[in-house]
N, C-alpha and C positions, 0 to 999 in steps of 0.2 A: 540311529543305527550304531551298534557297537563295530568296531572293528575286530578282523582277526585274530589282532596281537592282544588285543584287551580281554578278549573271548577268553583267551591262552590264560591268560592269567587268574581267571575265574575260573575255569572246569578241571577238577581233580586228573589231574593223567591227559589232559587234553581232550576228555573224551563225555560226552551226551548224545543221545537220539536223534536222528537230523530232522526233526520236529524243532525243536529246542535250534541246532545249529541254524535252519533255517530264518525261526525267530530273532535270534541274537542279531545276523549278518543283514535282517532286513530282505528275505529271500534267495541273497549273494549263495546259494549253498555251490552253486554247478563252480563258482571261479576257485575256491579252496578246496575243494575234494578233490584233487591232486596230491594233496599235501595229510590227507587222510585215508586209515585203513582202517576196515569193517574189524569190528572186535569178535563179529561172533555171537555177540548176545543183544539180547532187545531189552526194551525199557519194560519195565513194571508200571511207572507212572511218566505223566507230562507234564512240566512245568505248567505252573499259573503266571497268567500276566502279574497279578496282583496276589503275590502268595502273604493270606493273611490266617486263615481258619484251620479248626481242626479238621478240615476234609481236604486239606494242601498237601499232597501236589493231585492234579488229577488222578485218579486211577484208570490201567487200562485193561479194558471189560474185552474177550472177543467171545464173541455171540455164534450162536450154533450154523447161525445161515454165512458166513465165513466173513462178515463185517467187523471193525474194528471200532473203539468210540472211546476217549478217553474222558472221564467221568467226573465230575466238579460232588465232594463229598459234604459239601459245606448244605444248611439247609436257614432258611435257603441260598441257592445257590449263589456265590461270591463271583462264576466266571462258568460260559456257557460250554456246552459238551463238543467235544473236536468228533467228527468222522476222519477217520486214520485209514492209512492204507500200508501193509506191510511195511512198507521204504521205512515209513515214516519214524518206525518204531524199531527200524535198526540203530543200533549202537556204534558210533563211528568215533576213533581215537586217532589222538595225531601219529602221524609216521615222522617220529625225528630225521627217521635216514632222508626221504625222500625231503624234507624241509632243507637239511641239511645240504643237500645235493642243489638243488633250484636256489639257495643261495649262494651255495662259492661260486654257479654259473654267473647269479645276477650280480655279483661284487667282485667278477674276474680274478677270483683267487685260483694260485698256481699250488702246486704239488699238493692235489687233493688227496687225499686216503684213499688206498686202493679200495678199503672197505670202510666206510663210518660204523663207530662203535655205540653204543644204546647206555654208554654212564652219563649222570647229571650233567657234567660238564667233559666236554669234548672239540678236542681241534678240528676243523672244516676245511682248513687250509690257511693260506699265506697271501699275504700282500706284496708284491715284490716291488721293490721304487727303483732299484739298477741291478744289473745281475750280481748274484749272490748275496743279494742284501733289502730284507726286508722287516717284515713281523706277522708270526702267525696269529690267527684267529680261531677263535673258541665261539662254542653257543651253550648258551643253557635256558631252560624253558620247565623252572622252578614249578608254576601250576600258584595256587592257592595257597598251597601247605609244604613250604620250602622248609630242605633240611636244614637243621640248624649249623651244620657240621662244617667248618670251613676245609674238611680232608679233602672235600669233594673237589677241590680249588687244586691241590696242591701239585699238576702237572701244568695247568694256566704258569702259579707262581713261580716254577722252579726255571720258566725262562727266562732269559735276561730280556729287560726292556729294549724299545716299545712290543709292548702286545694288549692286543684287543679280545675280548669280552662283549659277545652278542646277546642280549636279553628281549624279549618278545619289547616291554614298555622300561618307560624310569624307573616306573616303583615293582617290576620283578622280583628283583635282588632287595633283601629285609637291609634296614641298616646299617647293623651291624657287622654283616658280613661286606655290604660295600664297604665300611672301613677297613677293612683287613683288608681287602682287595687295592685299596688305596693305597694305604701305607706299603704294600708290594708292587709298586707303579703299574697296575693294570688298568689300562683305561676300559669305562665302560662304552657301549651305542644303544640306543635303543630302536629295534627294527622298525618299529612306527614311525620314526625322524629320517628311516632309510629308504624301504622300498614301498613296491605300491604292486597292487593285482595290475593288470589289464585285461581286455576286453577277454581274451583267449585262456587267463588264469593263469597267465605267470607272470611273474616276480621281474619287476624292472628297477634300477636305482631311481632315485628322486632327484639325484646330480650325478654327474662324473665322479667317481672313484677317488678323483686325482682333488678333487675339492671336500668330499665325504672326511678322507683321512688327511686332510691337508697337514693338521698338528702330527698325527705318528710321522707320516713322510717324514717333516721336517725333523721330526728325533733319530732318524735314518740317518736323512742325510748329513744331519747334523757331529754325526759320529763316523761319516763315513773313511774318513784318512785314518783314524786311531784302529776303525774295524778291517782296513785293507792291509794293514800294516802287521797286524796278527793273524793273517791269514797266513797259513803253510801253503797251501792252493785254491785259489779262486774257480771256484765249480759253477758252473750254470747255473743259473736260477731255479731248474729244473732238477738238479742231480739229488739222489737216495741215495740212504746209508748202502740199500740193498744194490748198491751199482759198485761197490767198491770193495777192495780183497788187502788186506796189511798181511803180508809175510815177512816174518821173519829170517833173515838171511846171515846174519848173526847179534850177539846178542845185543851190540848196542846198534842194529841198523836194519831199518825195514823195506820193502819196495812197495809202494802203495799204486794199487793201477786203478785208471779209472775209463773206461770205456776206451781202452784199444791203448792207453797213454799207459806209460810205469815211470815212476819217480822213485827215487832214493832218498831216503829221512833219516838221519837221526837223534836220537830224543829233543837236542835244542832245537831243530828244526820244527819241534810238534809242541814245543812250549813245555815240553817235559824234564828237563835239563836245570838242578839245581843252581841258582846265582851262587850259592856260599861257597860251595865244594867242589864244584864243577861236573858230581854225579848225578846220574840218570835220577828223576823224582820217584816216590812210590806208584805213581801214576802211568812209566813206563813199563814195572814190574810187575802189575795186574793187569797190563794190555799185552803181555807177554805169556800170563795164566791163561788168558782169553784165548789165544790162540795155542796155547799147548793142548787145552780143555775142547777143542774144537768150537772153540767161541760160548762154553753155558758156564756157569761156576754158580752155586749154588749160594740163596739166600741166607739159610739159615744156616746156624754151626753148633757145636754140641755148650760153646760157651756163649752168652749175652753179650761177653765183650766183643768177643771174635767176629758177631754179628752184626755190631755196632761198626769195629775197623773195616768190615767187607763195606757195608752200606756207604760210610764216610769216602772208603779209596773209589767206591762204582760212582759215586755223584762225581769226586773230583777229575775222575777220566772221561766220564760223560761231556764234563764242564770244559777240559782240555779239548776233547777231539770236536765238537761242535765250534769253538773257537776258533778249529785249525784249519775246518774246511768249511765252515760257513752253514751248516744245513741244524736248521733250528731244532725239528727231529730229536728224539733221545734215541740215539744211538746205542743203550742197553736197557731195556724194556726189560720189566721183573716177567716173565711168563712161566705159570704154573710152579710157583718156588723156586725160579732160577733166576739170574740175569742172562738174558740172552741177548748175542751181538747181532743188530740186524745187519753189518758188513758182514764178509769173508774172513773170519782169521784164521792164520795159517800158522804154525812153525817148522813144516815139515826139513826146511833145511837147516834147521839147526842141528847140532853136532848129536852123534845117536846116546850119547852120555848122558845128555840136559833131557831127554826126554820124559825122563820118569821123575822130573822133580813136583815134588807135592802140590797140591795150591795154598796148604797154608804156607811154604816158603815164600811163596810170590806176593801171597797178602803181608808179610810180617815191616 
């Protein structure tokens, strides 16, 4: 009997005829079909037990009296004729979202996505091992014919370690790209080492959580004084970018509120505060754009360079305010050609003078 996660890795898109799925899982189809949606379309042909001949794969014949038969083309025949019944010959592909969801339940992952997204690789959620301090977790479910492209990685890479990497088996991920994944300290798991069906068709771990991640924890905790220490404030395990509002109150000082609480910052308080000079970093003055701009400022610019200084100063304030308050999250998400703040920013009480200053001032 093949499993699941091995199926996964063999069927293009996740997806064959639940003839075939039923085949693969050893008749398992009722405990995984959860974790699958009807594509809509029906098969043409049915695998062969033994696909050797030029009349491979079955063909499927339906006949006038409203029977179905899928058809061995070889002569003679290599592998005997199936009696089908509609079901049989639906088309059934994986549902990431739904896979994605019955796993951060079964691996007790917190601050899950209010919606899971459908790219190669994608966050599921977080491990937490004491409040405000964890690592998130990714899945991807490459199929057969993974892309070669390590871009698909590069929201996985751009957080700082530990973070995990969930793949159906071992050999998912081509090697290549595990090396690049390596040398960017992403550890991989392979969900076959992790969870298991039960009786009911869902997803149980194979150990406690607490022994699963023993190695990440220990990189947690391991770093835990040097990450409490950079913390501007210690947020729940639980808290969003989208729970929290930076205004500006003047230029070098902000009031940051977080659920009913308001605190006072400035730039050294946020890590944004030069050692050499004792001025505010660039990092303050495009979190100052953000909030003049109503929190969007734009990716592109009419110059390559200009584009390049935006990208560089958006990663470095991304890199600062995730430091300051703990939440792994990218706090400025590119959407539809912008960077957009998923916090509040504000500057409405700054003086009515500053209002109208450009965003290239803010970027320069």
């Amino acid at each position: 009997m093949m499993t699941f996660w091995k199926a996964l890795d063999m069927l293009a898109d996740g997806a064959t005829d639940r003839q075939e799925w039923t085949q693969l899982l050893d008749g398992d189809f009722g405990h995984i079909r959860p974790m699958l949606r009807s594509t809509g379309s029906t098969a043409s042909s049915i695998a062969c037990p033994s696909p050797a001949g030029e009349g491979c794969p079955r063909r499927v014949v339906h006949h006038d009296d409203g029977s179905i038969r899928a058809i061995c083309g070889d002569s003679p025949k290599a592998c005997d004729d199936l009696h089908l019944t509609k079901e049989d010959i639906l088309v059934y592909g994986l549902d990431r979202v739904a896979l994605a969801r019955r796993l951060a339940d079964a691996l007790d992952l917190s601050i899950q996505p209010a919606r899971f997204d459908r790219r190669p690789v994608f966050r599921i959620g977080s491990h937490d091992v004491f409040a405000g301090r964890g690592f998130p977790v990714f899945l991807t479910v490459p199929g057969p014919f993974p892309s070669e492209d390590a871009a698909q990685f590069d929201d996985l890479i751009s957080h700082p370690s530990p973070k995990l990497l969930l793949a159906p088996t071992k050999t998912s991920i081509p090697a290549h790209l595990a090396a690049v994944l390596n040398r960017n300290g992403v550890s991989r798991l392979a969900l076959e080492d992790l969870v298991v069906f039960d009786d009911r068709g869902r997803l149980l771990p194979l150990q406690p959580t607490t022994v699963m991640f023993a190695g990440l924890r220990a990189q947690v905790a391991g770093g835990a004084a040097d990450a409490a220490s950079n913390l501007a404030w210690a947020l729940p395990t639980d808290a969003r970018w989208e729970e929290i509002r930076i205004s500006f109150v003047a230029d070098e000082v902000v009031n940051v509120s977080f659920r009913g609480e308001t605190r006072r910052f400035e730039p050294d308080g946020l890590g944004m505060k030069s050692a050499k000079n004792g001025k505010p970093k660039a990092a303050w003055a495009y979190l100052k754009a953000f909030a003049m701009e109503g929190g969007r400022l734009p990716v592109h610019h009419a110059k390559s360079t200009d584009t390049s200084k935006h990208q560089k100063q958006k990663q470095a304030l991304s890199k600062m305010l995730r430091t300051a308050f703990g939440i792994a999250d990218d706090p400025l998400p590119t959407v539809a050609g912008e960077y957009v703040a998923r916090f509040v920013a504000n500057a409405d009480d700054l003086q009515q003078g500053k209002l109208g200053q450009s965003r290239r001032k803010f970027a320069n």
